[in-house]
Residue, then its C-alpha position, 0 to 999 in steps of 0.5 A: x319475384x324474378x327481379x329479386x332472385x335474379x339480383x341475390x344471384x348477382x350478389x352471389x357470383x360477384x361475392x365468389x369473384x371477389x372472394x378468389x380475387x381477394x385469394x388470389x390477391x392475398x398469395x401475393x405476400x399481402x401487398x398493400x392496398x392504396x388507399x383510394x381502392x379501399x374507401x372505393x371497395x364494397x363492404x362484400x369486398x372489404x369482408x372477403x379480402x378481410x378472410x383471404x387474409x387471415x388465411x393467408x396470415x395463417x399459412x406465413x411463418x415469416x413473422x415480417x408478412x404476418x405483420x404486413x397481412x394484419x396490418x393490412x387488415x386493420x387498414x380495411x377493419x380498423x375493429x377487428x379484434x382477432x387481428x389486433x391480437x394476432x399484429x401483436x403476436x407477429x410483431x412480437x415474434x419479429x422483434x425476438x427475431x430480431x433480437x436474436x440476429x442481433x444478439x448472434x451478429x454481437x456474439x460472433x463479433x465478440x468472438x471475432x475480436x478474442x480471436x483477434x486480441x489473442x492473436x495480436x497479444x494486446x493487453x488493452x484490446x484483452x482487456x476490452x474484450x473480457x469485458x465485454x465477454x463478462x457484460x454479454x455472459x450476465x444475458x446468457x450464462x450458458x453459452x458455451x462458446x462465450x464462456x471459452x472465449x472468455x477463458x481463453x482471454x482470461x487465460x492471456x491476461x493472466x500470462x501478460x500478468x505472471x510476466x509483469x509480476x517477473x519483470x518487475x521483480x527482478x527489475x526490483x531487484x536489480x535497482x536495490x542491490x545497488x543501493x544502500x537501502x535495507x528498506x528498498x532491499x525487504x520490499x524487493x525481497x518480498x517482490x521477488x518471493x512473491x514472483x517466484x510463487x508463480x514462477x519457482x524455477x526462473x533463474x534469474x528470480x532466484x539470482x537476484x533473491x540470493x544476491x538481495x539475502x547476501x546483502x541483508x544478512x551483511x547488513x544485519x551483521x554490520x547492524x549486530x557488530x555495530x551494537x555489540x561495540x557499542x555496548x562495549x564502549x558504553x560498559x568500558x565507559x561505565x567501568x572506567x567511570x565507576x573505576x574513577x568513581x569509586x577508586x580512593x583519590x590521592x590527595x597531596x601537599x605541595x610546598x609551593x615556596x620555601x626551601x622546601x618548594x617543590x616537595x610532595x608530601x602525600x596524604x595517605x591516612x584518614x588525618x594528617x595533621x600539621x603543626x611546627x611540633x615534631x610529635x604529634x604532627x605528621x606533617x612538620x612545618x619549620x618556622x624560625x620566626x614561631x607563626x605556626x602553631x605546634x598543633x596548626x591545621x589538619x586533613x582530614x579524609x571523608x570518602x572522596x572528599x578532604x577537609x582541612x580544619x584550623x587549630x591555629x593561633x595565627x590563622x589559616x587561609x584558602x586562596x586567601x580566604x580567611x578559615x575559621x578556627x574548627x569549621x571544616x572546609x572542603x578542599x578542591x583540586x589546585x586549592x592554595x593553602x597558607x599558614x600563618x602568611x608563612x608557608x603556602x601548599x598547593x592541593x593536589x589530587x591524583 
């Protein structure tokens, strides 16, 4: 009975020392154990180191020794529970920790870099920065100081832009007022309103736009003088045609041998007739050798055109085609006309 109470004594004070050493040892930050004391510990040491360091696991607020303490436990208990739970926790809370030291280094070197662009007035590395600013602000919106940075880079881009715009207005308009181009002359008009929407009082928008107008409106004068005359011309023409069209043609008769070579006589009324008899004819042609027939041949006049019908006994020809007698002929300009083979007129039109 001795024997027995004196070993549970033993028990007891080696279970208290062993407990504040574990104590001890667990203030320590939780330094690992080596595995050779482990499989070496007693199961009291094992389950008195196991609760000095859940409490100490609970005094740390540094989640990095909250992980070291809980997984120094489970090399001691791989079964216990609580503190599975508890490493989850803790290694949940030293990656948020880490996200968010991560997140704020990558916040400060973004907004190192605006400051940078900004200053360097780089419009490749603005360009670079506001997209990453607009990429990090879709993870936080409501940061304040991003979405100024983001502003003031924006802000940059749109000043680069506005004296692009300009510079490639008046350089538009430069280029086409020395060329002949209208449509050159409407697309840097267009550049050069546009621009000056942004800019109204910049001087020399304004000098090209004026110059660019002056030329248009002498091009489109020149276009309506062109036109107008040209109408002129196509009317004079039609008038003059409609004149020659419509006017009554002058035919004439000219004895192209004979004493009377030479001679016009004109066909002024609707039918002229031709013949060796004095009366009835309006034309007389002498004949010593009696050929011609008193009433021969006659013209007559049907609008434009003149017709000439034989009555003859000899006959009548048309550059030496033979007519016959009561079936008109249509006379042309330089027509011969041959009486009997003894008097040739020449048709003429005026």
């Amino acid at each position: 009975m001795r024997i027995f109470c004196m070993r549970h004594f033993l028990v007891m004070v080696t279970a208290i020392v062993i407990a504040n050493s574990a104590l001890v040892f667990a203030q320590e930050a939780c330094p690992a154990i080596p595995p050779d004391e482990i499989a070496s510990m007693t199961d009291a040491l094992k389950n008195a180191t196991i609760n000095s360091l859940h409490l100490q696991a609970l005094k740390i607020g540094d989640p990095a020794e909250k992980v070291a303490c809980y997984d120094q436990i489970l090399r001691l208990d791989p079964k216990d529970t609580i503190a599975r739970a508890e490493l989850e926790k803790a290694q949940q809370q030293l990656k948020d920790q880490i996200d968010i030291a991560r997140k704020g280094e990558t916040k400060q070197a973004l907004l190192q870099a605006a400051n940078d662009a900004i200053a360097a007035d780089d419009e490749t590395a603005l360009k670079k920065v506001l997209s990453n600013l607009e990429q990090e602000l879709k993870a936080s919106q409501a940061d304040k100081e991003l979405s100024d940075a983001r502003q003031r880079v924006q802000s940059k881009l749109d000043q680069h832009r506005v004296s692009q715009q300009v510079r490639d207005a008046i350089k538009a308009g430069h280029d086409a007022y020395f060329t002949d181009d209208s449509a050159q002359w409407t697309a840097a008009l267009r550049l050069l309103n546009d621009a000056l929407k942004i800019d109204p009082t910049n001087a020399e928008l304004n000098s090209w736009k004026q110059k660019i107008e002056s030329q248009i409106r002498k091009e489109r004068f020149l276009f309506w003088l062109k036109v107008i005359l040209l109408v002129a011309t196509v009317v004079g023409v039609i008038v003059v045609g409609l004149y020659l069209l419509l006017r009554k043609r002058q035919g004439m008769l000219e004895f192209a041998d004979g004493d009377r070579m030479g001679e016009i006589f004109r066909l002024d009324k609707p039918a002229i007739k031709i013949g060796a008899l004095t009366e009835g004819n309006d034309l007389v042609v002498a004949d010593p050798r009696g050929k011609i027939s008193r009433y021969h041949c006659e013209i007559v006049r049907e609008g434009r055109r003149f017709f000439i019908k034989d009555g003859s006994t000899n006959g009548t020809w048309v550059n030496e085609e033979y007519l016959e007698a009561g079936r008109p002929k249509v006379l042309r300009k330089g027509d011969r006309l041959t009486l009997a083979g003894e008097v040739t007129f020449i048709f003429r039109l005026k």
